[in-house]
C-alpha positions as CSV (number, residue, x, y, z in Angstrom):
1,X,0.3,-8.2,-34.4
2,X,-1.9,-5.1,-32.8
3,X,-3.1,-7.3,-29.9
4,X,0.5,-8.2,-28.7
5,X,2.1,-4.0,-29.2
6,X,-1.1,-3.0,-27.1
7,X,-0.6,-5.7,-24.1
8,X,2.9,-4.2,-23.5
9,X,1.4,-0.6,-22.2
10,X,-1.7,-2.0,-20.8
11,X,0.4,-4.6,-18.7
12,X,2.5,-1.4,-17.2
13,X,-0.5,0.9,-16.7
14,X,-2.3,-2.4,-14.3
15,X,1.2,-2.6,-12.5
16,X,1.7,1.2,-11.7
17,X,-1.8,1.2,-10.8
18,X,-1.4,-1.9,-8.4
19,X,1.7,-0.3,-7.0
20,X,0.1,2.8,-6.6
21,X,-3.0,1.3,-4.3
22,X,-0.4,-1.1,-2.3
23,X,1.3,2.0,-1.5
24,X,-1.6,4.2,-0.5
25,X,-2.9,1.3,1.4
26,X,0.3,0.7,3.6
27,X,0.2,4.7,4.4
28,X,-3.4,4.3,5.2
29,X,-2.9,1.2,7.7
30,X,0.0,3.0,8.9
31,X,-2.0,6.1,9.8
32,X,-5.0,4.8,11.3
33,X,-2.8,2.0,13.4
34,X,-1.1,4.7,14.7
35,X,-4.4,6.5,15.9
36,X,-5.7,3.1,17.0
37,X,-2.8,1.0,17.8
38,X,-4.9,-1.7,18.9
39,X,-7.2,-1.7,15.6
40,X,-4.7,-2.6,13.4
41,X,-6.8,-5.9,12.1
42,X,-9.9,-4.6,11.9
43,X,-8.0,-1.7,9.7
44,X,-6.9,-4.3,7.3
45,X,-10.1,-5.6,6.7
46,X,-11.5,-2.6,6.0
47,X,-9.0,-1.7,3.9
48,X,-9.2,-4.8,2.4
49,X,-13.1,-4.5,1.4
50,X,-12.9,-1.0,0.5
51,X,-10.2,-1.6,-1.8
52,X,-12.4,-4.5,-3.6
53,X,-15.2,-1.8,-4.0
54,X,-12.9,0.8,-5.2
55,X,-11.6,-1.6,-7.9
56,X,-15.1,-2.1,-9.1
57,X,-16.1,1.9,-9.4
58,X,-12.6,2.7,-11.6
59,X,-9.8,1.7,-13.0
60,X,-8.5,4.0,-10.6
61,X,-9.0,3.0,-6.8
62,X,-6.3,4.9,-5.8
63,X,-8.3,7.8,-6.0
64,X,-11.5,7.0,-4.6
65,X,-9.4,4.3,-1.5
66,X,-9.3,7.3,0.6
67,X,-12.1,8.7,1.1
68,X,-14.1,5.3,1.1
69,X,-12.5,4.4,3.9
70,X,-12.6,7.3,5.9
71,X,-16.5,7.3,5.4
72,X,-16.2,3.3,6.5
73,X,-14.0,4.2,9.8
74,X,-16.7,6.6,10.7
75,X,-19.3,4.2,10.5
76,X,-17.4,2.1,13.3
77,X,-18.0,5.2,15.2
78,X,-14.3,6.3,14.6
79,X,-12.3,9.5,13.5
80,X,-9.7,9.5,10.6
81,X,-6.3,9.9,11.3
82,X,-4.7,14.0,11.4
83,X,-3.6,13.6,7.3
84,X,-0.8,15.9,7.7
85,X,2.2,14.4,6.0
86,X,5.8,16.1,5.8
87,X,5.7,16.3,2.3
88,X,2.4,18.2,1.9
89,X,1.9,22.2,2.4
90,X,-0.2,22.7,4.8
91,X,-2.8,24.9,4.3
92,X,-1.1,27.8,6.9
93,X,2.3,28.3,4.8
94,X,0.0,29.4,2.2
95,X,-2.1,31.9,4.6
96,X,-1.8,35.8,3.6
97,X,0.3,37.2,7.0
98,X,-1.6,39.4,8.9
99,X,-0.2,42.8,9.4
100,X,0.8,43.5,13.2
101,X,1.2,47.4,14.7
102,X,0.1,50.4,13.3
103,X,-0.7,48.9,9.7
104,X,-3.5,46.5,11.6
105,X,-5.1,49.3,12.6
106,X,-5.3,51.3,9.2
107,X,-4.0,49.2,6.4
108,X,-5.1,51.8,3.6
109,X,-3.2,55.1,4.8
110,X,0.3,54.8,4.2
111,X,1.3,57.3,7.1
112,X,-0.3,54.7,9.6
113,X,2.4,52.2,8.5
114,X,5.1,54.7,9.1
115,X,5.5,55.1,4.8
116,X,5.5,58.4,3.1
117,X,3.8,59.2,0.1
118,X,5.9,59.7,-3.2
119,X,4.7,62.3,-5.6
């Protein structure tokens, strides 16, 4: 039957997306507990209801977990956690170097850099 082949996928799509939020909410509580240590309750509810309303805007609450309850935590008069995570690039390993010496000064003559022009 067509019912039964299509409950197979659907089944595995609901679980990877329920692992996926359980994950993202365990980094979550983790971050903001650890930039309130004492608020770790009230964290969990939060997460808790956010996650409910996330559930009812997608089928994809991972997505939209995030930033719902960042905009919640500043409502309690509270500032998100620093997001940076080891495995993320952070936005300076991607900055173009500035130059340093002569080259600062001049950039656009190649003598002030100490090159020499090739005919």
């Amino acid at each position: 039957m067509k019912t039964e082949e299509h409950l197979e996928p659907r089944a595995v799509f609901i679980h990877r997306v329920n692992a996926a939020v359980s994950e993202l909410k365990d980094q979550l509580q983790k971050d903001y507990e650890r930039t309130y240590p004492g608020l770790g309750e009230i964290v969990r509810v939060v997460l808790d209801e956010e996650e409910a309303k996330a559930w009812e805007l997608s089928f994809f609450p991972h997505l939209f977990l995030p930033d719902m309850v960042k905009a919640r935590i500043a409502t309690l008069g509270l500032k998100p956690p620093d997001p940076q995570r080891d495995n993320i690039v952070t936005p300076s390993a991607l900055a173009v170097p500035r130059l340093v010496g002569p080259c600062a000064i001049n950039p656009h003559t190649p003598e002030s850099c100490g090159a020499k022009e090739h005919l």
